[in-house]
C-alpha positions in Angstrom: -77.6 -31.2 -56.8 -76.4 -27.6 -57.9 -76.6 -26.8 -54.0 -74.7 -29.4 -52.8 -71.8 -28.9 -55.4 -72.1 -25.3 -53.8 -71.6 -25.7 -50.4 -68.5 -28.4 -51.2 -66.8 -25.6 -52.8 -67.9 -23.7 -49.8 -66.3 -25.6 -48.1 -63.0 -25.9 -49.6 -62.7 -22.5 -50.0 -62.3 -22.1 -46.1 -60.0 -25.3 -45.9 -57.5 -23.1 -48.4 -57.9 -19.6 -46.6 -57.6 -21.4 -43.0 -54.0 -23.2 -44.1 -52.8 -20.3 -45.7 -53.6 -18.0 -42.4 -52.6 -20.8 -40.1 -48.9 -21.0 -42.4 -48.0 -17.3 -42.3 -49.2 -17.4 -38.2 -46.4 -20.0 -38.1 -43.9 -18.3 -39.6 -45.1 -14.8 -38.6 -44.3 -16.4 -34.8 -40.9 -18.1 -35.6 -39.4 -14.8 -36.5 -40.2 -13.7 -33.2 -38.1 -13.2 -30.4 -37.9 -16.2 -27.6 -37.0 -16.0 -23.9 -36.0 -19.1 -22.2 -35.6 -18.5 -18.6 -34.7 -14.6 -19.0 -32.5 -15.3 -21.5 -33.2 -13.2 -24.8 -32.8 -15.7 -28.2 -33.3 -14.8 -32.1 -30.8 -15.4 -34.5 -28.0 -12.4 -33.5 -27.5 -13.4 -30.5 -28.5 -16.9 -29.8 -25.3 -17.7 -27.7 -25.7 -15.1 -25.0 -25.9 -16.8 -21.9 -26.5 -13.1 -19.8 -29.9 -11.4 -19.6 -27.5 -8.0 -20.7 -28.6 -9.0 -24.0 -32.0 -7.7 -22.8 -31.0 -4.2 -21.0 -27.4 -3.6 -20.9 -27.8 -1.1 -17.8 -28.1 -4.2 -15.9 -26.5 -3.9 -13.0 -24.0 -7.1 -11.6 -22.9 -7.9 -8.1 -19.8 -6.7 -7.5 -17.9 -9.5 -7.1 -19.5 -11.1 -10.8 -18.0 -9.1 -14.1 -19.7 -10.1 -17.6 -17.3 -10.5 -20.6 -18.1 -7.6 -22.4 -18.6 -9.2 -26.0 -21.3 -11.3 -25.5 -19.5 -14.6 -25.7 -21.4 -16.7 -22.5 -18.7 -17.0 -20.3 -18.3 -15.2 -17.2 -14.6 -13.7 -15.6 -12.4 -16.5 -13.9 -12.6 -14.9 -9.9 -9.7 -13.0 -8.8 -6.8 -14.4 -6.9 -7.7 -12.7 -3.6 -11.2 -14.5 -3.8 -10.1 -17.5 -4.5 -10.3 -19.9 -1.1 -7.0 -21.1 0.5 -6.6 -24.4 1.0 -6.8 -25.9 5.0 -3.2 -26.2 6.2 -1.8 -29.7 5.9 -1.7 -31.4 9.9 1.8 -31.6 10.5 1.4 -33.1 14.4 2.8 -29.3 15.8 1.1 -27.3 18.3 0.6 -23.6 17.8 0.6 -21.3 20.4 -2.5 -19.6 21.0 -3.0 -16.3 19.7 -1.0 -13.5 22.0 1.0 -16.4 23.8 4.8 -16.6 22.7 7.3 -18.8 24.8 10.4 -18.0 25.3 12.4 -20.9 25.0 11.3 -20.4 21.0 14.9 -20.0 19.4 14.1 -20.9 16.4 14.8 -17.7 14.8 12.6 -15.2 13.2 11.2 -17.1 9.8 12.8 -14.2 6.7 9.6 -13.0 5.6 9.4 -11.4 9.2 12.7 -10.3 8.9 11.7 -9.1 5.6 8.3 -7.1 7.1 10.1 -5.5 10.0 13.6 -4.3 8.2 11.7 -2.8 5.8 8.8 -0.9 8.0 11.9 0.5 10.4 14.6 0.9 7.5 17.1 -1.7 8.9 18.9 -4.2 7.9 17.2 -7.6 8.2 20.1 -8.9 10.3 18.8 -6.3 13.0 15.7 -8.1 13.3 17.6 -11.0 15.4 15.0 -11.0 18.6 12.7 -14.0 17.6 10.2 -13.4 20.8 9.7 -9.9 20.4 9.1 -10.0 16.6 6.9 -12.9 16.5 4.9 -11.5 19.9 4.6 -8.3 18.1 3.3 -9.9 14.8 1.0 -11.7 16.6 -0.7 -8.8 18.3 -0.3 -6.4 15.1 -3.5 -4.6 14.3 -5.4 -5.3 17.4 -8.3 -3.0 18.2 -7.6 -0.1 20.9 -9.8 -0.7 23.7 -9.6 1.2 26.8 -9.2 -1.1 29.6 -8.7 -3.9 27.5 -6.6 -6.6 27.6 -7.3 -9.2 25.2 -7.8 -9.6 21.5 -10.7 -8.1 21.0 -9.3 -5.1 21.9 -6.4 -3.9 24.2 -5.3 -0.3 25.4 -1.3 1.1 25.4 -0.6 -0.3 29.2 -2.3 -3.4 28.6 -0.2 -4.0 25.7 3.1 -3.0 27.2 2.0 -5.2 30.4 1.5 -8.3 28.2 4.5 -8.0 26.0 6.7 -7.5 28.8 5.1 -10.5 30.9 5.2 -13.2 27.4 8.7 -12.0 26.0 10.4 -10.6 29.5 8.6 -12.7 32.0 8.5 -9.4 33.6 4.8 -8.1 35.6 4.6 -4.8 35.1 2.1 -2.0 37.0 -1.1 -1.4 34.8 -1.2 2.3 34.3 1.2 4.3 31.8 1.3 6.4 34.9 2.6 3.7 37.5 4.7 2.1 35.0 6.4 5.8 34.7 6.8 5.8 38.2 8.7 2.5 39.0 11.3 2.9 36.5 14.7 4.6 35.5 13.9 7.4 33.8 16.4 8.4 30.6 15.6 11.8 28.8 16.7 11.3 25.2 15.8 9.2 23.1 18.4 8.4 21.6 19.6 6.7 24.9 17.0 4.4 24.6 17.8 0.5 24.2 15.1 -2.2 22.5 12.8 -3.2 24.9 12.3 0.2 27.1 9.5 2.1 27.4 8.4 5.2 25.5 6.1 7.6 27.6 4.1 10.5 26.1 1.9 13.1 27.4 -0.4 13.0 25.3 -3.3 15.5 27.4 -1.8 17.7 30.2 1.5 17.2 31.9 0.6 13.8 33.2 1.9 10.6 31.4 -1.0 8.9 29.3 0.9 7.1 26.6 3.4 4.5 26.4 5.0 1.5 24.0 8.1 -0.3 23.4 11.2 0.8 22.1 12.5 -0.8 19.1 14.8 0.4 17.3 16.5 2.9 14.7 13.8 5.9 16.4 10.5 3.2 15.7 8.5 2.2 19.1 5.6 -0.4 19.1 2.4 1.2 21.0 -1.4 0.7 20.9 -2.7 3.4 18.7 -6.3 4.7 19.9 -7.1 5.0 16.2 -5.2 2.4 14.7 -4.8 -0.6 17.3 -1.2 -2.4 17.5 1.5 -0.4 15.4 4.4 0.7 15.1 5.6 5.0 14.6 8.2 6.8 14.4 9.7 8.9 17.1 10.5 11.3 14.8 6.9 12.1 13.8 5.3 15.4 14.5 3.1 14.1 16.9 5.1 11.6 18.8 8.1 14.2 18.8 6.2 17.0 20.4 4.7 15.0 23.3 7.3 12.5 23.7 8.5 12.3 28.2 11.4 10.3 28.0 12.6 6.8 28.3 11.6 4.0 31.0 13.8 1.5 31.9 12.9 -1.3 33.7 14.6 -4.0 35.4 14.8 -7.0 32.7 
């Protein structure tokens, strides 16, 4: 009897000792930090939604900036990222690009009035050939190509031979060089009229450059560094290998 008494109290010794170790387990565990898919929880910072919580040296995409205090939310994107909306149909055709007809008199619209005053210091009213202007906006920034003559890239005689052909209906040789030779040549520049050539020399004594007059001393040309453009005569490098002055039969 006195055995059997024993081993009950035996046994609910261990019942006792295994709660009370299974209880502090359980709350030794809850006091423990939680990750949830890579995000760090306990109770100071349970509404971070960034895994910066974890290692703040994290580093972000560019384009993704976290809210410094911890609040869960990111950044709204910029304005520049933000995707423009498809233009409404409106049953027009637009020309295809480097294509501008001439019977469009529409007038230039203002903010290409706007663009071109400003970049040749003129009055907006000056901008007042439609054809030219839009031809010229079309084509701005183009790559140089040598020997091109598209789009993808174009080269200075290539572009004066297309502007004069789409604005001036006018087919010009294909070389600075020959388009230099076929025309009337004026030394100064400030003889020059919109719409006449600009030759340089560029290396040696032979002609290698050439653009379109404008006006107010400005010339559109294909750069070989900067594509479709328009300088300054009156820039150091322009001034010291400018030619003369081409004009051609219009």
């Amino acid at each position: 009897m006195k055995i059997l008494v024993q081993i009950i109290v035996c046994l609910s010794l261990l019942t006792l000792v295994s709660c009370e170790t299974t209880r502090h387990t359980v709350a030794h565990r809850s006091r423990q930090p939680q990750f949830i898919d890579d995000i760090y929880m306990d109770k100071h910072n349970k509404n971070c939604t960034t895994t910066e919580c974890i290692d703040r040296s994290t580093k972000y995409p560019e384009n993704k900036t976290v809210v410094k205090k911890h609040t869960g939310r990111w950044k709204p994107a910029p304005a520049d990222a933000a995707t423009t909306p498809p233009p409404v149909a409106t049953g027009k055709t637009t020309p295809a690009k480097g294509e501008v007809k001439l019977s469009d008199n529409t007038g230039a619209p203002d903010n290409l009035k706007e663009k071109y005053a400003t970049m040749m210091n003129v009055s907006r009213h000056d901008i007042d050939d439609p054809v030219l202007f839009k031809f010229i906006d079309t084509w701005y920034g183009v790559d140089y190509r040598l020997g091109g003559c598209d789009m993808d890239g174009i080269d200075c005689s290539g572009f004066v031979k297309k502007l004069y052909a789409d604005v001036y209906g006018v087919d010009l040789l294909r070389t600075s060089y020959e388009m230099y030779a076929n025309c009337e040549h004026l030394r100064k520049a400030d003889e020059a009229n919109r719409g006449d050539l600009v030759f340089f020399k560029t290396r040696g004594r032979r002609i290698s450059h050439v653009g379109v007059y404008l006006m107010n001393g400005y010339f559109v040309h294909a750069s070989t560094t900067q594509g479709i453009m328009i300088s300054s005569l009156n820039e150091e490098y322009w001034h010291k290998h400018f030619a003369g002055i081409g004009r051609m039969g219009k």
